[in-house]
NUKELUM-430065 format. One record per residue (C-alpha): x, y, z. Coordinates in steps of 0.001 Angstrom, whole numbers, plus 524288, in hexadecimal, padded with zeros to 5 digits. Example, Ala and Ser with C-alpha at 12.3 -4.5 7.8 and 13.67 -1.06 7.14 Angstrom:
8300C7EE6C81E78 835667FBDC81BE4 
This chain:
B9D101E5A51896D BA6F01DEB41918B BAE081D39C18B4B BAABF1C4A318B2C BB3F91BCCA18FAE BB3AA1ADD218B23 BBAB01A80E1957D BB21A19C5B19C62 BB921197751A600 BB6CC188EA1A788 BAB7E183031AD77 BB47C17A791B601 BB82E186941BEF6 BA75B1893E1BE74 BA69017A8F1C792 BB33517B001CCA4 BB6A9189F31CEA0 BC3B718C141D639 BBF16197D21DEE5 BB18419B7C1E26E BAB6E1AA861E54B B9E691AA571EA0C B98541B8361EA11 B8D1A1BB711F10F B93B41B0EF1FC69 B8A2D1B20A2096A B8CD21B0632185B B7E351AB9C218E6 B7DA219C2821968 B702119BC4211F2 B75541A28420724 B7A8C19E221F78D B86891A7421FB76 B8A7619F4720536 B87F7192B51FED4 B90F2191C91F3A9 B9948196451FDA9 B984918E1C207BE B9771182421FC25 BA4E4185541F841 BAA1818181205D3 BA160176582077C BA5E516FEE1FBBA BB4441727E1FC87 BB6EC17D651F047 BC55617D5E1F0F5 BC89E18A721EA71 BC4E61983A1EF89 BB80519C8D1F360 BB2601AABD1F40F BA7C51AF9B1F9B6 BA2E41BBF51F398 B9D601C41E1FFD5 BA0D61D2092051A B9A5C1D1B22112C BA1841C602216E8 BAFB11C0A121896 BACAD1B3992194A BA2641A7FD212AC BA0A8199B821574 BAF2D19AEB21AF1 BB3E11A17320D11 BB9721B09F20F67 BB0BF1B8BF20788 BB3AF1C2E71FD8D BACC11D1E01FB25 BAD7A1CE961EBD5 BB2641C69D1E158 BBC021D0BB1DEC8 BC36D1CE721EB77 BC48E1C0AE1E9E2 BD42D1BC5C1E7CA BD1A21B51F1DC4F BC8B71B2381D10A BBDD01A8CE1D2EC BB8D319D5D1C97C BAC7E19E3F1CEB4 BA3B91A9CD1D482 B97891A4D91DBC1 B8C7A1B0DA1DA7A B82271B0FB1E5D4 B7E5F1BFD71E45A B73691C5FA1DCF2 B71661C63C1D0BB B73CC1D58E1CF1B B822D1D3171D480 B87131C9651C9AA B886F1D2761C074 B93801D9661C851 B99E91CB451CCF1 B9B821C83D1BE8F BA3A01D4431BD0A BABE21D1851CA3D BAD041C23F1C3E8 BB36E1C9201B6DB BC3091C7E01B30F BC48D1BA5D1B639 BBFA81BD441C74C BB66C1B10D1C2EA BB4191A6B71BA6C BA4FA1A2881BE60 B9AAA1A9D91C41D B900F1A2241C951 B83E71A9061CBA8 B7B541A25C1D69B B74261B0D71D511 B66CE1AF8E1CE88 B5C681B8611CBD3 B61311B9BE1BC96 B596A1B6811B13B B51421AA541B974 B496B1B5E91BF05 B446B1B9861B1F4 B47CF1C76A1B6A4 B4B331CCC01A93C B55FD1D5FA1B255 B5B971CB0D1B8E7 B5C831C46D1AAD9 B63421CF491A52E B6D841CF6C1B043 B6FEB1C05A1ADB6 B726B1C41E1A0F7 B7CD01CE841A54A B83BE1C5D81AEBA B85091BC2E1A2E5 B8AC41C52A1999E B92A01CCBD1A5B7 B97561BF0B1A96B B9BA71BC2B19964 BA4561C810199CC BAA6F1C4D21A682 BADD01B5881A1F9 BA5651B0F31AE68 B9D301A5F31ABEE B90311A5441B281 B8A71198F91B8D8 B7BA019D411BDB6 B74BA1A6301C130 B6CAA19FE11C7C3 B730D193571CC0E B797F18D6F1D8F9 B859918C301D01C B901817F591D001 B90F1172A01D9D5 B9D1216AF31D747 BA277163321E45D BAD0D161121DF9E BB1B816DFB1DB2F BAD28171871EAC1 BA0E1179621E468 B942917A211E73A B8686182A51E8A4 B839517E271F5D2 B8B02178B31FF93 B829A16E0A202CD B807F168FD1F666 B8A1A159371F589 B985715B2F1F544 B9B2C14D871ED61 B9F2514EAD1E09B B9C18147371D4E7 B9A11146C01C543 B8CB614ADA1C3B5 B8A3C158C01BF0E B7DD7160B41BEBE B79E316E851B900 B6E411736D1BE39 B66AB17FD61BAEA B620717FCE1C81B B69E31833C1D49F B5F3B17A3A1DDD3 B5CB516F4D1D58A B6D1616D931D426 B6C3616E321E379 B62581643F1E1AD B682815AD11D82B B74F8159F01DE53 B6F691573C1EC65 B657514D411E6A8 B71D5146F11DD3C B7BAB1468C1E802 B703A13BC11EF90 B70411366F1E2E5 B7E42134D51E31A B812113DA21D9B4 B8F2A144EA1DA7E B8EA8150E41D39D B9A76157471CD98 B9697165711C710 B89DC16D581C8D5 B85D7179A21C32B B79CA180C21C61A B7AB718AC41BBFC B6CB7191601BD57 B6A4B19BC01B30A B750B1969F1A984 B79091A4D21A547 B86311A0E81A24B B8C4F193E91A5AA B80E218B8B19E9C B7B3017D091A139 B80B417998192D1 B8E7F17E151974B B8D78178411A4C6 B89E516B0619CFF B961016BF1192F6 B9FE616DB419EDE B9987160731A595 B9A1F1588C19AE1 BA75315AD219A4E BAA83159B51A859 BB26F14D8A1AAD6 BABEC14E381BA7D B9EF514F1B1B3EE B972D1421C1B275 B8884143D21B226 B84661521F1B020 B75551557C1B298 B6D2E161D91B306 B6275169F31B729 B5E1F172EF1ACCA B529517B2C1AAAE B580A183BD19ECE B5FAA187C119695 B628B194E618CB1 B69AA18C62182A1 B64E617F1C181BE B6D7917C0817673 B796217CED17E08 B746A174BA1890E B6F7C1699E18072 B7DC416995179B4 B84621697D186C7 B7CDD15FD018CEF B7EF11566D180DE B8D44159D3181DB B8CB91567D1912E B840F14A2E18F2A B8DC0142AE1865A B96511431619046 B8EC813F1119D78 B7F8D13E7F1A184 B788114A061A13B B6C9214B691A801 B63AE155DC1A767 B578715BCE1AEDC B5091165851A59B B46D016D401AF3A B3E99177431A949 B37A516D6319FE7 B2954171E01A34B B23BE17FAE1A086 B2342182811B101 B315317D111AF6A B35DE1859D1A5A6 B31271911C1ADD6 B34FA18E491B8F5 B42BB18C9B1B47A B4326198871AC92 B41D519EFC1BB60 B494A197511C0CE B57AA198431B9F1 B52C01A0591AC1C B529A1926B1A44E B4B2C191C419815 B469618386199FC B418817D6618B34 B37F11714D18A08 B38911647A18EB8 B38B015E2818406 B44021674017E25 B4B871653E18982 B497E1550618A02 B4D781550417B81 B59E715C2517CF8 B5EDE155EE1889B B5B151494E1834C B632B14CBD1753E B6DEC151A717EAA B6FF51449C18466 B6C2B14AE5192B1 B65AD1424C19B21 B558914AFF19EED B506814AD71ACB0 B43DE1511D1B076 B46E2150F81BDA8 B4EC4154A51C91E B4CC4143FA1CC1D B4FD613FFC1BF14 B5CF5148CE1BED4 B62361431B1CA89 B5DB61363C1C677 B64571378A1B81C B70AE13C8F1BF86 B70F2132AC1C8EA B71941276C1BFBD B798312E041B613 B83A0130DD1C107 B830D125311C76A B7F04119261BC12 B82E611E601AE5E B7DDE11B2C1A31C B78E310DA01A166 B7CBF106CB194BE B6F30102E7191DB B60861039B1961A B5F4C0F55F19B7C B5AEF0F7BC1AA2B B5AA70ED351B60B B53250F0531C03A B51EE0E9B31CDEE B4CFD0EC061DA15 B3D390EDE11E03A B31B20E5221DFFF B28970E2DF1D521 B22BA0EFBD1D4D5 B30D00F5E21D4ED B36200EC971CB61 B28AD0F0391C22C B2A760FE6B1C4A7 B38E20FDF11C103 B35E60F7401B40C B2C6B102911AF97 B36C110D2E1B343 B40B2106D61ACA9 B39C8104421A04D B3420111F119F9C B40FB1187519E4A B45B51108D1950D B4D3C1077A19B32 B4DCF0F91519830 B46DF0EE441A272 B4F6A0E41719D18 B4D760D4171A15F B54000CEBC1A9EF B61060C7A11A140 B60F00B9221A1B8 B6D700BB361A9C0 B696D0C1481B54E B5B6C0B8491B4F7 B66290AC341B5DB B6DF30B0B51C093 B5FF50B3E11C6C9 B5B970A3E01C5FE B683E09F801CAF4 B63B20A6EB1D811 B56190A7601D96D B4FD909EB51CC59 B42FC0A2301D05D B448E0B06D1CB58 B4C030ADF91BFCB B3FE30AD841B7FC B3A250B8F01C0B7 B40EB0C1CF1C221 B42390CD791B899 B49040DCFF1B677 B43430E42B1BDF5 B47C90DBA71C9FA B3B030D9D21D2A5 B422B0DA531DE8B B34AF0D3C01E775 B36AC0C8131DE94 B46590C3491E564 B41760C1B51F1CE B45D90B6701F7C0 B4DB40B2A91EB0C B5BBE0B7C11F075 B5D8F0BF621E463 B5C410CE6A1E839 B5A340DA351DE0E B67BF0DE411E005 B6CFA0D1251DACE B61EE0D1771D044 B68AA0DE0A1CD61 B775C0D8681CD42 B73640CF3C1C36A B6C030D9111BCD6 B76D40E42B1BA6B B81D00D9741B826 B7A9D0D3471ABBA B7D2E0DBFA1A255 B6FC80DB9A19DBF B6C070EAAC1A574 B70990F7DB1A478 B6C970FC8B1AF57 B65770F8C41BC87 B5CC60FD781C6B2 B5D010F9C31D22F B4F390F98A1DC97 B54220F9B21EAAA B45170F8B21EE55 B48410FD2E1FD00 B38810FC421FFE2 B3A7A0ED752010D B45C80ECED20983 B3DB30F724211FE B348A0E9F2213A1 B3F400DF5E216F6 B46A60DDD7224BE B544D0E39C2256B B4C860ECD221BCD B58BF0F61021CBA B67260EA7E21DD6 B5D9B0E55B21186 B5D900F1F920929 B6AC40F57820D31 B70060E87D20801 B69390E9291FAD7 B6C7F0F62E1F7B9 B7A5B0F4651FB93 B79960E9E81F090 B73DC0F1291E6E8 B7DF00FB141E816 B88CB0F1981E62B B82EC0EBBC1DA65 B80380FB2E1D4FC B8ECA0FFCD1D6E2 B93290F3521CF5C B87E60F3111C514 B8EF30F3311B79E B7FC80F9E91B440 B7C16106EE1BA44 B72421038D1C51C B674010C651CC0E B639B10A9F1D823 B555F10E681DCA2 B528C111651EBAD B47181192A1EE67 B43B5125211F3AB B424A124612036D B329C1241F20176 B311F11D3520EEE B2AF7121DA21BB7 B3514117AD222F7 B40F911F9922691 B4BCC115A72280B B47CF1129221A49 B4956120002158F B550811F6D21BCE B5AD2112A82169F B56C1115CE208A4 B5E25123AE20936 B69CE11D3020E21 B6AD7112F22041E B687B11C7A1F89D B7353123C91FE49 B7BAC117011FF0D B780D113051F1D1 B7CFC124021EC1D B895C121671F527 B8B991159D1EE60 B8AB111DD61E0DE B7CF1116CB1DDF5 B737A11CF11D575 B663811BBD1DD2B B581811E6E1D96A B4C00122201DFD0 B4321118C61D63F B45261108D1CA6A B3CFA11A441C32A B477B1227F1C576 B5468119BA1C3DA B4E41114F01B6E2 B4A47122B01B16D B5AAB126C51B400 B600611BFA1AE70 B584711AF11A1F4 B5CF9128AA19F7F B6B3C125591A183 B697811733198B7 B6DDF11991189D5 B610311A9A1801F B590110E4D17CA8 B5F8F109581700F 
């Protein structure tokens, strides 16, 4: 028996390695091989990159190398694209220091529920052990950190942020970080670790809540061999920063179709919901309410209380908005005797009217617009957080439909970035069949991410994120 070594080299070098082999490195485009590759030049890796290939001399503009043994240096960080039945033999040409991580984008382990392929993920872990490699994968797409120059696919956003994500999925990472980056979410370090057979969610979470460039951290997991040490590492993690968390797997077609999909042993819901909950870790059920979560976590914080304002949309809006709001637990507060005043010194007919929700049909003609319903509103001191209706459908009615919308929602941002209370913004999905309002709608959501504004797609959904993120009715 070959002896363990305990070195584990730190994480750090895992996101940021200094050099980068990729074996199994391809010539063809359409190929993984060429992809990590080709990602390390697209996003500017400053240190050394190998490609692994004996049949060529040159990939993605990188000379190429027969073997890891005729590279000039050691690596931090081998990238494995062959199959399966070859790993065994990298590990050994990865021994006496050659590398520090091996990650294994090579599947077909112990997902298959091949009881062969298990047993040979169980001799690449203990192989591995003895060689003081660490493991991320099988199974998994591996690390995206822009600004370490690192990344899974070269198309995937190059800006760089403090959000960081662990997903147990390689596509639904690629999905999350192209549907966050619209969002306007930055993110820093992600790890698609697939199998977990040696580098584990639980120690992925301990290094993030300790990483000074780590501000949010969220996750995709569908399960986990030692639950124990996950629930004490997200709790670690979560006293620190938000921690949001998509548990997939809760149903019984869930649970089996994770169990082929990356080996996980998924648990019950209501398990799951308990623990996360006692962790302090923030539960979404969805892809939607992930990136939602994230979003406002990223980009609001934490409000200090549950006392919501909400403006913005006619009376069916501003009814609609009250029910969402209530139902998660947030608090439809009156409107304070401050803001009413200021309200009769310019418009004394709705003094008495108007109310929180703001009924945006009912300032017509009254000069007073939602936006400066919604000044007064955030600068009382009486809310903890707002909501803001744009309501584009009626501007779609008016002349200047377009100058009109542009104007208000160039106010609304204003008053957002200098809120002293986090503020959501809702703007609706592009559900028209007019075009130039598809198109004015998608530009001004972008506008409002550029401008580092949190925006939702409904109030259902800006309410639902933000009573998560509020501290516990008292």
């Amino acid at each position: 028996m070959p002896a363990v070594s305990d070195a584990r080299p730190d994480l750090d070098l895992l996101f940021a390695p200094r050099s980068v082999a990729v074996v199994g490195a391809s010539t063809n485009v359409d190929s993984p091989g060429h992809d990590y590759v080709r990602s390390l030049r697209e996003f500017g890796f400053r240190g050394p990159v190998y490609p692994i290939n004996p049949k060529a001399s040159e990939i993605a503009g990188y000379r190429a190398y027969p073997s890891l043994a005729d590279l000039p240096e050691p690596v931090d960080l081998v990238i494995s694209c062959i199959p399966a039945e070859g790993v065994l033999d990298l590990i050994a040409q990865c021994a006496g220091g050659r590398a520090k991580f091996l990650h294994l984008f090579t599947a077909r382990f112990s997902e298959t529920g091949d009881p062969r392929a298990a047993e040979l993920e169980r001799q690449v872990a203990e192989r591995a052990r003895a060689a003081g490699v660490r493991i991320l994968g099988p199974n998994g797409m591996g690390i995206y950190h822009p600004a370490g120059g690192v990344a899974f696919r070269p198309d995937l956003p190059k800006a760089a942020g403090g959000v960081a994500f662990l997903s147990q999925s390689g596509n639904n990472a690629v999905e999350v970080v192209i549907r966050g980056a619209a969002r306007g979410l930055g993110f820093g370090k992600v790890a698609n670790y697939g199998n977990g057979l040696d580098i584990t969610p639980a120690e992925l979470f301990r290094y993030l809540a300790h990483d000074a460039a780590t501000e949010v951290i969220g996750a995709y997991i569908e399960g986990v061999p030692d639950g124990r040490a996950l629930f004490e590492a997200v709790r670690e993690a979560a006293t620190r920063k938000p921690v949001v968390i998509h548990k997939a797997g809760r149903t019984q077609a869930g649970a089996r179709s994770a169990s082929s999909h990356t080996a996980a042993l998924a648990g019950s819901r209501e398990l799951w919901s308990a623990a996360l909950r006692q962790a302090g870790a923030i539960e979404a059920r969805s892809q939607e309410q992930l990136l939602d979560l994230m979003t406002a976590a990223a980009l609001l914080g934490r409000p200090r209380g549950r006392r919501v304002a909400v403006v913005g949309g006619g009376g069916g809006r501003s009814v609609q908005s009250a029910d969402a709001c209530e139902e998660n637990g947030l608090e439809v507060v009156p409107l304070p005797a401050t803001v009413r005043e200021r309200v009769r010194e310019r418009a004394p007919y709705l003094a008495d009217w108007v109310q929180n929700p703001v009924d945006q049909s009912i300032l017509a003609g009254s000069g007073l617009s939602s936006n400066a319903l919604l000044e007064m509103m955030v600068e009382s001191g009486a809310f903890d957080m707002a909501i803001a209706n744009i309501g584009e459908e009626w501007f779609f009615g008016r002349p200047d439909a377009e100058a009109r919308l542009r104007h208000a929602c160039e106010r609304l941002a204003a008053i957002a970035r200098r809120s002293p209370i986090p503020v959501a913004i809702v703007l609706g999905a592009t559900e028209t069949p007019v075009e130039w309002q598809r198109r004015l709608v998608d530009t001004i959501r972008d506008e409002f991410v550029a401008a580092g504004l949190a925006v939702f797609p409904s109030v259902e959904r800006a309410a639902f994120a933000l009573a998560r993120l509020a501290p516990p009715r008292r």
